[in-house]
Structure formats: structure tokens, C-alpha cells
N, C-alpha and C positions, 0 to 999 in steps of 0.2 A: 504494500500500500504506500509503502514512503516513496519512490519513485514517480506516481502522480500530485504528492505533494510537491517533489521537486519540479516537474511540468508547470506546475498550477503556478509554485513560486518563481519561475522565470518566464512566464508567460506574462503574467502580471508585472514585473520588470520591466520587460519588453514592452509594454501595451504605454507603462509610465514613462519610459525614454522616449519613447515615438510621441507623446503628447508633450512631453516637454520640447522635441527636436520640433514640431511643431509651431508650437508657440514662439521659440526661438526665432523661427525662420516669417514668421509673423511681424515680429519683432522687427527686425532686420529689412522685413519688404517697407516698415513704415517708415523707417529712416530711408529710407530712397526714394517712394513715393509721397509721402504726407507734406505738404507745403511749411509744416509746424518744424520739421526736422531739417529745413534749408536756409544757409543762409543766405537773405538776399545780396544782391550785388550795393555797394553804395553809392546813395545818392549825391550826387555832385557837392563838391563842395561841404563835404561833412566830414568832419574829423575823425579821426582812430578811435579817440577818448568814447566821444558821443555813439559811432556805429559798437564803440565795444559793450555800451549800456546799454545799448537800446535793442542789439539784436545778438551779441555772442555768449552776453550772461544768462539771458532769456533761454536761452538753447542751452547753453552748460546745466543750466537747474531742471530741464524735462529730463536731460539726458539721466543725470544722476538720481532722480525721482524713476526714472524706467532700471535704472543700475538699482537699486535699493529694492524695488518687487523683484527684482530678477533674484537678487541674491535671496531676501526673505522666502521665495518661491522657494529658491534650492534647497534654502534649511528647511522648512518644512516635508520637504519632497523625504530629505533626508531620514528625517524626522517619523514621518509613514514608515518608513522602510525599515528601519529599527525597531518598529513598533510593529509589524509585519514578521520580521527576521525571529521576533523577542516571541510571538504569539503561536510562529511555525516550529521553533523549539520546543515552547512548553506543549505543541499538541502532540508534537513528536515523539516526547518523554511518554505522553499519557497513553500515547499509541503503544508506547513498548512494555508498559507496566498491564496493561490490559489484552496484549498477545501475551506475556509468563502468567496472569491469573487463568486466560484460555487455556493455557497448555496444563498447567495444574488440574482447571475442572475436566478435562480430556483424559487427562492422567486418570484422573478418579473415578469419572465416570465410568474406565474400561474395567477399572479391577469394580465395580460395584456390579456390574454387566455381567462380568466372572463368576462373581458372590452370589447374583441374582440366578444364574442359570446352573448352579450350584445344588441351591436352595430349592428349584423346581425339580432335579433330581431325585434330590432327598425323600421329595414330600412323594414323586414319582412311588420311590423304593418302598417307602414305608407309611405309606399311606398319611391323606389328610388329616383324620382325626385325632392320627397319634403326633402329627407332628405340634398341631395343633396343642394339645396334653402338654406335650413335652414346652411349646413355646408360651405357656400361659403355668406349667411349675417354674420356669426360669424364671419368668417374670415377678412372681411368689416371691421365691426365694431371694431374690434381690430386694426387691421390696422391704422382706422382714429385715434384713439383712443393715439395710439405709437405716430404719428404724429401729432397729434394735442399739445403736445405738448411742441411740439420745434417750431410752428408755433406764436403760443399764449402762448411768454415767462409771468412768474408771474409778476405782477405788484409790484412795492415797497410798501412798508406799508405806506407808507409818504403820496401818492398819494391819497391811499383807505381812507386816514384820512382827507384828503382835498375835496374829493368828498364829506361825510358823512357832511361835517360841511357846504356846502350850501344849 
């Protein structure tokens, strides 16, 4: 079963890169198209100073505003993925701890199976009513057995050594 978890977990990898290589390229086509990401040519007679306020700082602050989602994007992307990676281990663990309790009740099952077709033998051999007898004195004798006891607490040692010595 863990080899479709590996599928599942690189599939979904893959599906995450391709939407971020996406968006990227998104990205990227705006800065070459969008009128927002160009700078214009300067108008006659305008200075460094002035064209540098009015249209290169304008531009440097979207840029760095699209730099800051891009990067917060990646930590979070990141962020999934660790929380993915963290979720596919602990089902991993539970996957393996619950294939050794399978193999145990399999185990058990067989020798009960054993027991069971045993036991139909028996009753085969020696008939129902006596096995019966016989599984309801067992159950008696245990019984009294449990019982007896708490019926007939242990004597102290004190006592058994005062007996002994008359």
C-alpha cells in the first residue's frame, strides 16, 4: 500500500510545481505586457530627479510588493509540504503498526481455526452430550475453584505453628 502513497505524494508535488511554474510565468507575461510594469520614455525637458519620482520608484515599489507575494507564496507552498510530508509519515507509521496487529490477529486466528477443528473432532469421537458433561464439570470446577478462595481466607503462619507444636 505505501507505494500509492508515494504516487499520491508526488503527484501532488507535481500538480503544486506546475501551479506555481504557472503562476510564475503569469507573472512574468505581466511584466512584459501590462502598461503598469513599463517604463515610459521621458518627456522633454524633464529631469533624472523628477522622471526618477515620478515613474522609477512607482515601478521599484509594485515590483517589490509582486517580490514579497512571490516569496510569502513560497513559504507557504513550503509550508503545505511539510505539513503534507509530516501527515504522510504519521499515516505511514499507523499503516505499519496496523499491518503487525493484522499479522498477529492472522496468526491467531489460524491456530484458533486448528483449536476449532480440533474440538469438532473430539465432540465427532465422543459424542455431544459427553463433551458437553465434561465442558460444563470444567467449568464447575473452576468456578468453585475462583471461589473457594475468598471463602477459605489463608491462615496466618502463627496459627499453623501452634497447631504443629500440640
Amino acid at each position: 500500500m505505501m507505494p500509492n502513497l508515494k504516487v499520491d505524494e508526488l503527484n501532488a508535488r507535481v500538480s503544486n510545481l506546475m501551479e506555481f511554474e504557472n503562476e510564475m510565468e503569469e507573472i512574468s507575461n505581466q511584466f512584459y505586457s501590462e502598461e503598469v510594469f513599463q517604463l515610459p520614455e521621458p518627456p522633454p525637458l524633464m529631469s533624472a530627479k523628477t522622471y526618477k519620482t515620478k515613474f522609477v520608484e512607482p515601478l521599484i515599489k509594485r515590483l517589490l510588493a509582486i517580490a514579497k507575494t512571490a516569496v510569502k507564496r513560497c513559504f507557504e507552498m513550503k509550508e503545505r509540504l511539510d505539513n503534507i510530508s509530516y501527515e504522510l509519515r504519521c499515516k505511514y507509521g499507523d499503516e505499519e503498526l496496523y499491518r503487525k496487529e493484522n499479522q498477529k490477529l492472522y496468526r491467531e486466528n489460524e491456530k484458533l481455526t486448528h483449536e476449532v477443528q480440533d474440538f469438532r473432532l473430539v465432540r465427532r469421537i465422543f459424542g455431544d452430550e459427553h463433551i458437553i458433561d465434561l465442558i460444563n464439570k470444567a467449568r464447575l470446577a473452576e468456578y468453585e475453584q475462583r471461589t473457594s478462595r475468598f471463602r477459605n481466607p489463608k491462615r496466618s503462619v502463627h496459627k499453623d505453628k501452634d497447631r504443629d507444636a500440640r
